[in-house]
Structure formats: structure tokens, C-alpha cells
C-alpha positions as CSV (number, residue, x, y, z in Angstrom):
1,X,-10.6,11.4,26.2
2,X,-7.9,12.9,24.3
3,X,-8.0,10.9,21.9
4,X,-11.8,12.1,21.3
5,X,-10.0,15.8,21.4
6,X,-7.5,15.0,19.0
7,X,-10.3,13.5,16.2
8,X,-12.1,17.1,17.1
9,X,-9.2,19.1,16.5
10,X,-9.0,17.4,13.3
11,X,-12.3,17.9,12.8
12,X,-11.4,21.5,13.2
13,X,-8.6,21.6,10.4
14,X,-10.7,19.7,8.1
15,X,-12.9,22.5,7.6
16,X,-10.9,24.9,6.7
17,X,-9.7,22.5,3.6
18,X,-11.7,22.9,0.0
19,X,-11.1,19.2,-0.1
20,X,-10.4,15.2,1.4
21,X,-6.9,13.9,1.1
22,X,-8.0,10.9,-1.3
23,X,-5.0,8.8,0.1
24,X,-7.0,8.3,3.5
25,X,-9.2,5.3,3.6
26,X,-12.5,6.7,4.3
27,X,-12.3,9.1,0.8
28,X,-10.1,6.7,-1.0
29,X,-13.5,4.0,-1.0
30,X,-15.8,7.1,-1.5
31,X,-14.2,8.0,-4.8
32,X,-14.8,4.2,-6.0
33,X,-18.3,3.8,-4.6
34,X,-19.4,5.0,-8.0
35,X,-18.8,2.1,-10.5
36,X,-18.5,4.7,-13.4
37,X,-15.5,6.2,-11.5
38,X,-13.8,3.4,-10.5
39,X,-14.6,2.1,-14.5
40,X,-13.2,5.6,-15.9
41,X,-9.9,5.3,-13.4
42,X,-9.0,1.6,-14.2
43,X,-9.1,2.3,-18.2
44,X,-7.2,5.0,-17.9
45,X,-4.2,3.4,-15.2
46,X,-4.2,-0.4,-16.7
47,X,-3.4,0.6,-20.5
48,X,-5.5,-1.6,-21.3
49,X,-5.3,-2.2,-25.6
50,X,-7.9,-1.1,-27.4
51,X,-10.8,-3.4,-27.7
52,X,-10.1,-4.8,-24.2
53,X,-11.6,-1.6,-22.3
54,X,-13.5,-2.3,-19.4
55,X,-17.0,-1.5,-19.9
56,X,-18.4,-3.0,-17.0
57,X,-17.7,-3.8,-13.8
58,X,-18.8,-5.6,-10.5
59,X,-17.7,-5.3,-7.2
60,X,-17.3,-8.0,-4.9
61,X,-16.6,-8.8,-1.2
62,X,-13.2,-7.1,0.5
63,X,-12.7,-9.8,2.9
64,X,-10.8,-12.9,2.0
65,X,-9.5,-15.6,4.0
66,X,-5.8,-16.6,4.7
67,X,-5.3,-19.7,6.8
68,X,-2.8,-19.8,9.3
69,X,-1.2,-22.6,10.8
70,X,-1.1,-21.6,14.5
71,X,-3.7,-19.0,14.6
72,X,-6.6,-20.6,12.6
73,X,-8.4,-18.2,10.0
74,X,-7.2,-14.4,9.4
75,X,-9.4,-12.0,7.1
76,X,-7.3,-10.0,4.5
77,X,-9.4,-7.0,3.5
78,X,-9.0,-5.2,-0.2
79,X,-9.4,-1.8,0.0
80,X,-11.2,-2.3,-3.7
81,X,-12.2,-5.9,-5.5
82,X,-13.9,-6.3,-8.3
83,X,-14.4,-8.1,-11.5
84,X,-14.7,-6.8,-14.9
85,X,-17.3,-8.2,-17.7
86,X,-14.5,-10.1,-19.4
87,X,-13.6,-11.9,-16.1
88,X,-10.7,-10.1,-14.9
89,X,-9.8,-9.8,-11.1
90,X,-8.9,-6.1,-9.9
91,X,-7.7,-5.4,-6.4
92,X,-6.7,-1.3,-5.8
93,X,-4.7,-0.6,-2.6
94,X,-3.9,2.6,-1.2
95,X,-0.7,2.8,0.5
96,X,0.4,6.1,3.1
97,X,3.3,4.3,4.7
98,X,6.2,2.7,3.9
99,X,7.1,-0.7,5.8
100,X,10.0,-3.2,5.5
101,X,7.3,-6.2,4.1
102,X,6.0,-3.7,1.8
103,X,7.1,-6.2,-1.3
104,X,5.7,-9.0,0.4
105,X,2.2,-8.0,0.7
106,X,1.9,-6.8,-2.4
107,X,2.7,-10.3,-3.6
108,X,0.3,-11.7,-1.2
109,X,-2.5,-9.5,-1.8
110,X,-1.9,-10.6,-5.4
111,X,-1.8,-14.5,-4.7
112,X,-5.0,-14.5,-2.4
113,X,-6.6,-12.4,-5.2
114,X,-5.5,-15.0,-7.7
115,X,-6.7,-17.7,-5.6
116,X,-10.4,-15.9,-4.7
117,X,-10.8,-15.0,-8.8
118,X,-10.2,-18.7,-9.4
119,X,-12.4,-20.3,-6.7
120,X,-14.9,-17.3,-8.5
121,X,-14.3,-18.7,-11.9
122,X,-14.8,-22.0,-11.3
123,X,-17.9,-21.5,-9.4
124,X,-19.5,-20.2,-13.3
125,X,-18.0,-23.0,-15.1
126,X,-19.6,-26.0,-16.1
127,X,-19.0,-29.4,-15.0
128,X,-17.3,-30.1,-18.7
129,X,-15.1,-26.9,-18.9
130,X,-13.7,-27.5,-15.5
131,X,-12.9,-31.4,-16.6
132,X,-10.9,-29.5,-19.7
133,X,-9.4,-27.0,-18.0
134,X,-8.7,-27.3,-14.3
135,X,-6.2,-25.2,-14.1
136,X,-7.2,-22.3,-16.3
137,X,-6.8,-18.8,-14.1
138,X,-8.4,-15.5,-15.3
139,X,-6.9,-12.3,-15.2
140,X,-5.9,-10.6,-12.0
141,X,-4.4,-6.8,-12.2
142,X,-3.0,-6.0,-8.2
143,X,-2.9,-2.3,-8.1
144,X,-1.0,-0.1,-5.8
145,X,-1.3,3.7,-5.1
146,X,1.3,4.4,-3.1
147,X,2.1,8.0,-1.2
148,X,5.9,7.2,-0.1
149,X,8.9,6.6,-2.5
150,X,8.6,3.2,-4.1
151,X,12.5,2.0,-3.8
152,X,11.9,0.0,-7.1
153,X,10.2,2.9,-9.2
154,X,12.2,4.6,-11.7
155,X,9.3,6.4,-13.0
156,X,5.6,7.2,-11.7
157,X,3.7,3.8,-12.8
158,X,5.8,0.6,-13.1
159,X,4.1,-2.8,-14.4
160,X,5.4,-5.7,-12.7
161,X,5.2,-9.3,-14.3
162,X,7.3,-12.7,-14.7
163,X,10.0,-12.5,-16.9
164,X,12.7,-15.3,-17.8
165,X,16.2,-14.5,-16.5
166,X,17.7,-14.8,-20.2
167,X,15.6,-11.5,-21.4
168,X,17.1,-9.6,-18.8
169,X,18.0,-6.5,-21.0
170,X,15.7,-7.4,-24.0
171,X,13.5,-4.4,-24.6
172,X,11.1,-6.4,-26.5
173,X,11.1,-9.2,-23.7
174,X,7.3,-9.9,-23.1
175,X,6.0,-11.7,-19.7
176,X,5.9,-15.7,-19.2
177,X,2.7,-15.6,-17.5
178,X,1.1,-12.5,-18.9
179,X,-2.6,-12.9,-16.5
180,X,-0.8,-12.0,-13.5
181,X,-0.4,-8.1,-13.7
182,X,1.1,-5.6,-10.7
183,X,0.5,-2.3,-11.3
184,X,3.0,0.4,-8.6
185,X,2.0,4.1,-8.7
186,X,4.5,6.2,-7.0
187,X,2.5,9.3,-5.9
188,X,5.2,10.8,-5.1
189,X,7.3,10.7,-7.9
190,X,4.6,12.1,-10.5
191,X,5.4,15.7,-11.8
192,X,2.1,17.7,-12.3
193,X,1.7,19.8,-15.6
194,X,3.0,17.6,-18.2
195,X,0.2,16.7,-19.8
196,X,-3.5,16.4,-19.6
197,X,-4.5,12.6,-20.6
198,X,-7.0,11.2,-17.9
199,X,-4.0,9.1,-16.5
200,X,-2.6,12.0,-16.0
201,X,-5.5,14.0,-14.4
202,X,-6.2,10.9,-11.8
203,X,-2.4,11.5,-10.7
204,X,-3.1,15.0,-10.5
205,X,-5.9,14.4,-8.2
206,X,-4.3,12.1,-5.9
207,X,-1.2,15.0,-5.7
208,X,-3.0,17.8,-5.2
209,X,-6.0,17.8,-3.8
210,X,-5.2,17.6,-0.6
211,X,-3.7,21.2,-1.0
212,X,-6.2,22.8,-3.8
213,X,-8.4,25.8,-3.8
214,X,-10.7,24.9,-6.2
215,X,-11.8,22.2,-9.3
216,X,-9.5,22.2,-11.4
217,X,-10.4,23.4,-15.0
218,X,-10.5,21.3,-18.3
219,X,-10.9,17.8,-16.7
220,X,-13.0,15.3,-17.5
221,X,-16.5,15.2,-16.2
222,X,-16.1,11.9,-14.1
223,X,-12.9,13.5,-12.5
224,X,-14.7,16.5,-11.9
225,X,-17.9,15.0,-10.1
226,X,-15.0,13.4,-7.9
227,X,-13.3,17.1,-6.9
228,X,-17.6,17.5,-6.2
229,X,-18.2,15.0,-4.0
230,X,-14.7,15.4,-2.0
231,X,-15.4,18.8,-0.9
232,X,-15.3,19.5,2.7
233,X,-18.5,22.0,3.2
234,X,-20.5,19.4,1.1
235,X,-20.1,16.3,2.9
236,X,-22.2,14.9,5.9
237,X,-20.9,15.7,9.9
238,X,-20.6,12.3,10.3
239,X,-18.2,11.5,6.9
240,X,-16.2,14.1,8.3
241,X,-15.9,13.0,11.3
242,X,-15.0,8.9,10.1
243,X,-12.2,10.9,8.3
244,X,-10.9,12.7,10.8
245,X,-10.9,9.6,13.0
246,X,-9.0,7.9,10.5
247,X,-6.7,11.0,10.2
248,X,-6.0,10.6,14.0
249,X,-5.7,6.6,14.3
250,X,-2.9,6.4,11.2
251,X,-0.7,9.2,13.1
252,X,-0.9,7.3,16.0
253,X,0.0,4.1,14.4
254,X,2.8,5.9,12.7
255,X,3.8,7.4,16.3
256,X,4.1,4.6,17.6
257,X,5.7,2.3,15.0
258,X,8.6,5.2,14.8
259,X,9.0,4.9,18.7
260,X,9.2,1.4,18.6
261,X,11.6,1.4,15.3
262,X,13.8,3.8,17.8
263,X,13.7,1.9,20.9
264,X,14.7,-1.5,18.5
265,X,17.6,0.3,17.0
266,X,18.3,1.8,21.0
267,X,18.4,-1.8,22.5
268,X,20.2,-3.6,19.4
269,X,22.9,-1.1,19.5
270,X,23.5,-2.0,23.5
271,X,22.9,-5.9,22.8
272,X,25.5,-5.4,20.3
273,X,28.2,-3.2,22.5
274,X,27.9,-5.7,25.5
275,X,28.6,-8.6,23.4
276,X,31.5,-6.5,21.5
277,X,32.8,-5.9,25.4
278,X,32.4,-9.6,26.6
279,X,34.6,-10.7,23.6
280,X,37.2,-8.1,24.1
281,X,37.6,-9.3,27.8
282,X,37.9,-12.7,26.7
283,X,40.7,-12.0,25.0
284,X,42.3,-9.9,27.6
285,X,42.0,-12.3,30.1
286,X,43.9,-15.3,27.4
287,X,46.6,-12.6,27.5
288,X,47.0,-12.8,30.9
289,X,46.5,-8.4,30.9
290,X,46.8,-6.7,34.2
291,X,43.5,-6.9,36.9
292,X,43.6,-3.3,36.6
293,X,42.9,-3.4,32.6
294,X,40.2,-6.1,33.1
295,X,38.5,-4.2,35.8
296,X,38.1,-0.3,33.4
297,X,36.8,-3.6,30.3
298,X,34.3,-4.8,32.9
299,X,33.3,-1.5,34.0
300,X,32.0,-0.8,30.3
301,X,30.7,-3.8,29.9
302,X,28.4,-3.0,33.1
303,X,27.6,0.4,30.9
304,X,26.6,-1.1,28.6
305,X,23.8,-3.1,30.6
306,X,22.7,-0.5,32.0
307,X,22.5,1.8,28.6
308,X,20.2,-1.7,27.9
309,X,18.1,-1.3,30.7
């Protein structure tokens, strides 16, 4: 029940917005259910050289499976998949929340997507070009929109690949194993107003929408029919509803993920006084000390449970 209230409060403070925060799930897919907008967004974040646009794209299942030893079969969902005409593999994450593994899944959304684009690729290949190439991989690009400080960001958008250890402070150094691509956008480090490319007026978007008061002017049409379709007044009950439930459920993950981040630093910090204590008596007691010095030691020590507790 009051978590019902809280998704109608939102409910409540979504309508008096001009537009979606695009970083929650719910409007994050809706900007990319249109294939010309999720098209027009990766040509203008992947840099792609010229020639090697993407020109057309198709979208594929989110779910893919990661076997576990002990608990059988887990799903992995993309936020976005898809594959482009030339046979690259794209997966776009949206991130609101910084977590200590953050590095970790990025690397394993990128291996599973690896993994599903080759199982893909080989499904369309003949008999004879599997024989001559069994291990030929296609290009995957793992993509990350992320709305917390990126630790390892210097600047806005970093490409990620594999480099050897001996071009460490080559400029011109170029990656080992170039089809492996991870692209990190750092929301929060982009400065609006300095310039007006279409990279630039997707990062726009993504900063301040959630705060504007109207479309903004001189953008490109495709960016523009986005700002449309994210307006609050125009959308269906039930789409804002599905976003204000989603609104709800991540501050209450977040809630609860700080309180137990609190209580785990409370109870390490008495773990780790206790122990401290026990060793100090220890060495009282080799030093033969007076009973009444053990006793105020062993009277902390007690504290310390109890702080525990």
C-alpha cells in the first residue's frame, strides 16, 4: 500500500515536468524503439569513419544466457542489442548508479555479447566458411551511458580497447584486437554549450532534459521527434505510470543498498575493534599487567560486542 502511494505521488510530480528523465529504463528503451533514432544516435557516438556508417540496423533479443555452476542458467538482459548491416554487434547500457563491480560487468556484458554475435554469425555461415575460419569474430561495440562519475574518465566519452603494455605512452599506439570496442559516456562530466554536432546534441539531451522547458531550438529533426515523444502531457496514463514505478523501485533499491553499505561499514568497524581489544589483552596478560588493568581491557572488549550487536 504505500508503496502504491509513493508510485502515485510520483505520478503526481511527473506531471508537472515538460519531459521523461531519459536515464530511467522505461524512456531510455522508448527513445530506441524507433530504429532511425537509435541509427542516428550510434553514428553520431561510435565515430564511426566515413564509409563505415551504419545504415541499417536490426534489433535482436535482450535476454542472453550465462551459465552458472551452482545455480544452473541466469538471463543477462541488454538494455539495447542489435546488429548493424555490416555485421556488427551493439549492446547500449544505461547506467544511474555507481557500484563497486561496475568494471566487471561492463566486461561481462561485452564477453556475452561477443559470444551471442559469434554463435549469430556462425549460424549465417556456410558449412565451407566456418571450416576456413572458425574462429573469425565480428564486431561488437559495448556501450555505456552512464549518470554517475566514471572513476576512469578524463573526459565525457572514452573508447576502451586492448593495447600492448610496450605502447603505454605512444600516442599513435593503435588496439591489438581492434573488433572489441567499449565505448564509456560520463553524463556527468559533459559541459553543455560547446558546440552543436549531433554527438553533442544527444549529450545535451541526456543532461538536460530532465530539467527543460521546452524543445530545444536548432537540433536535428531526429533529436527533435525524441524531445516529442518524451513529453509528459503527450504520453499514455499507463507509460507514465511504468515510469513512475520505475522511479519509485530504483530509489528504493538505492535506499536500501546505502543502508546496508552503512550497516556493513557499522559491523566491520566493531568486528575490527573487538579483535584490536582481544590482541591487546593478549599481550597484557604475557606481561603479567595488574587484574585491575585486564579487567577496564575486558570491559571494552565487552563494548565492543555489544556496539556489534
Amino acid at each position: 500500500m504505500a508503496k502504491r502511494w509513493a508510485v502515485i505521488q510520483q505520478e503526481a510530480i511527473l506531471r508537472r515536468q515538460m519531459f521523461f528523465d531519459p536515464t530511467y529504463d522505461p524512456v531510455f528503451k522508448k527513445i530506441f524503439e524507433k530504429k532511425t533514432t537509435l541509427i542516428h544516435f550510434l553514428n553520431a557516438i561510435l565515430h564511426l569513419e566515413k564509409g563505415h556508417k551504419i545504415n541499417r540496423i536490426e534489433t535482436l533479443k535482450k535476454n542472453v544466457k550465462l551459465s552458472k555452476v551452482k545455480e544452473g542458467v541466469e538471463s543477462v538482459s541488454f538494455d539495447v542489442h542489435a546488429c548493424t548491416a555490416d555485421g556488427s554487434f551493439i549492446d547500449i547500457e544505461m547506467q544511474r548508479a555507481e557500484h563497486e563491480d561496475f568494471r566487471d560487468r561492463v566486461d561481462l556484458y561485452s564477453s556475452l555479447l561477443a559470444i551471442n554475435a559469434k554463435i549469430t554469425m556462425d549460424k549465417d555461415a556456410t558449412s565451407e566458411q566456418q571450416a576456413d575460419h572458425p574462429y573469425l569474430m565480428p564486431n561488437v561495440y559495448s556501450v555505456w551511458l552512464c549518470n554517475f562519475d566514471v572513476d576512469f574518465c578524463k573526459s565525457y566519452r572514452e573508447e576502451l580497447g586492448t593495447f600492448r603494455f610496450t605502447d603505454l605512452g605512444d600516442k599513435n599506439a593503435l588496439p591489438v584486437f581492434p573488433k572489441k570496442r567499449y565505448i564509456i559516456v560520463d553524463i556527468t562530466k559533459f559541459v553543455p554549450g560547446k558546440g552543436n554536432t549531433l554527438e553533442q546534441q544527444w549529450m545535451e539531451l541526456f543532461k538536460l532534459m530532465p530539467t527543460a522547458k521546452r524543445i530545444p531550438t536548432n537540433i536535428d529533426k531526429v533529436l527533435k521527434d525524441v524531445y516529442e515523444r518524451l513529453l509528459v502531457n503527450k504520453s499514455p496514463k499507463r507509460f507514465i505510470a511504468k515510469v513512475a514505478k520505475d522511479m519509485v523501485d530504483k530509489r528504493e533499491i538505492s535506499t536500501r543498498l546505502g543502508t546496508a553499505r552503512r550497516e556493513g561499514i557499522a559491523e566491520g568497524e566493531a568486528r575490527g575493534k573487538a579483535k584490536g581489544i582481544a590482541a591487546v589483552l593478549k599481550l597484557l596478560r604475557s606481561k603479567r599487567v595488574s587484574p585491575d588493568v585486564l579487567a577496564a581491557v575486558r570491559a571494552l572488549k565487552s563494548s565492543a560486542k555489544l556496539q556489534k550487536a
